[in-house]
C-alpha positions as CSV (number, residue, x, y, z in Angstrom):
1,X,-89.4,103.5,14.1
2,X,-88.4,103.2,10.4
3,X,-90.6,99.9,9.8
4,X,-93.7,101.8,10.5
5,X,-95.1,103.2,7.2
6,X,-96.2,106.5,6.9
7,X,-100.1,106.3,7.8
8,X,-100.2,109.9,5.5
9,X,-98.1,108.0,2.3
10,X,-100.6,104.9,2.5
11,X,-103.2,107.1,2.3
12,X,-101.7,108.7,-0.7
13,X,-101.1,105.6,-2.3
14,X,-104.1,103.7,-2.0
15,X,-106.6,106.6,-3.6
16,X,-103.9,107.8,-6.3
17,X,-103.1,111.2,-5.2
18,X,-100.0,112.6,-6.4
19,X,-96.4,112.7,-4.3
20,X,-93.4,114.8,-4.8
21,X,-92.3,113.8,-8.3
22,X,-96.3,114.5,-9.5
23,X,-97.4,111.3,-9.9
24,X,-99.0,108.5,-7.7
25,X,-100.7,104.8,-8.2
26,X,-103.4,106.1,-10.4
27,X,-100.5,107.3,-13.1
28,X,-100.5,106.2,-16.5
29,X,-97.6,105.2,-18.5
30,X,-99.6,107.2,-21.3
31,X,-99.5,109.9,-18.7
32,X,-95.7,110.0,-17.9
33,X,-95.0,109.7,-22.0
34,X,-96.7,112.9,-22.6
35,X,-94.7,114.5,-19.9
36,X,-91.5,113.4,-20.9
37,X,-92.1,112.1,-24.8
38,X,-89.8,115.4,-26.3
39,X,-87.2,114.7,-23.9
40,X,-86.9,110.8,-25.0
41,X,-87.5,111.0,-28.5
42,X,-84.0,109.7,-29.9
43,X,-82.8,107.6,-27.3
44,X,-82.0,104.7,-26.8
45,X,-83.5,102.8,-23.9
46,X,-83.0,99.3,-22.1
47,X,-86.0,97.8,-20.8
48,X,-85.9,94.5,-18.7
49,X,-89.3,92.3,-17.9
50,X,-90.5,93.1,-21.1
51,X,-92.2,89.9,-22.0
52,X,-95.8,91.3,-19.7
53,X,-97.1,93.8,-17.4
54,X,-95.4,97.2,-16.4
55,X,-92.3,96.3,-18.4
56,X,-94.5,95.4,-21.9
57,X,-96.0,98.3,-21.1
58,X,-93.5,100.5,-20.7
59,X,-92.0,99.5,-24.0
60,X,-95.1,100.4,-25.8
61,X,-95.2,104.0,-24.6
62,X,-91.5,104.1,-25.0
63,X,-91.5,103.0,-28.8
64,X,-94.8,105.8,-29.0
65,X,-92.4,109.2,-27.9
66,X,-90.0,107.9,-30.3
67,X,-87.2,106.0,-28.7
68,X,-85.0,102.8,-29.6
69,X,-85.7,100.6,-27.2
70,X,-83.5,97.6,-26.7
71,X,-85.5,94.7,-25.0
72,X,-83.3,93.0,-22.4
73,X,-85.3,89.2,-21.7
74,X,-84.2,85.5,-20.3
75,X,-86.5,83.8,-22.6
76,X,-86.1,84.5,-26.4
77,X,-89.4,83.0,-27.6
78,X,-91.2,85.1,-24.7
79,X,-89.4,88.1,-26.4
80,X,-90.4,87.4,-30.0
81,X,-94.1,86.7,-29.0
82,X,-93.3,90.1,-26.7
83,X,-91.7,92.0,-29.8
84,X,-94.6,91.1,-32.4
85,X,-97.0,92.1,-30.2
86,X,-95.6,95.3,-29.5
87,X,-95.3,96.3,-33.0
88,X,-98.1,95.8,-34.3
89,X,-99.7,99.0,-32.0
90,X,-96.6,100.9,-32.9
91,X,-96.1,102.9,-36.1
């Protein structure tokens, strides 16, 4: 049945080995800008739950390779505490 996960994939999962696209749970976001950083470096980019976590996160490494990022948030105060914090790591 399709609601059975794949014992093989948990496995995967839970220690961090790699999958098809060449990364798994262990990944960085570090990791995946030094892949792709030439590739991004002049574009723009829209980044939604930015305010904490993965999204914060990925706007850091983002704003590292070089690209515009536009920070899509519900709470504008969240955002500027976001923003300022973001920047101050960021050339």
């Amino acid at each position: 049945s399709s609601c059975v996960p794949d014992p093989m994939k948990m496995f995967q999962y839970f220690f961090g080995l790699p999958g098809p696209s060449g990364y798994g749970s262990a990944t960085t976001a570090a990791q995946i800008g030094d892949t792709f950083g030439a590739m991004a470096k002049g574009k723009v980019a829209v980044v939604t739950g930015c305010t904490g976590g993965i999204g914060k996160e990925t706007v850091l490494q983002l704003c590292a390779q070089g690209v515009t990022v536009v920070m899509a948030c519900r709470d504008k105060a969240r955002m500027r505490d976001a923003a300022v914090s973001i920047r101050r790591p960021v050339p």
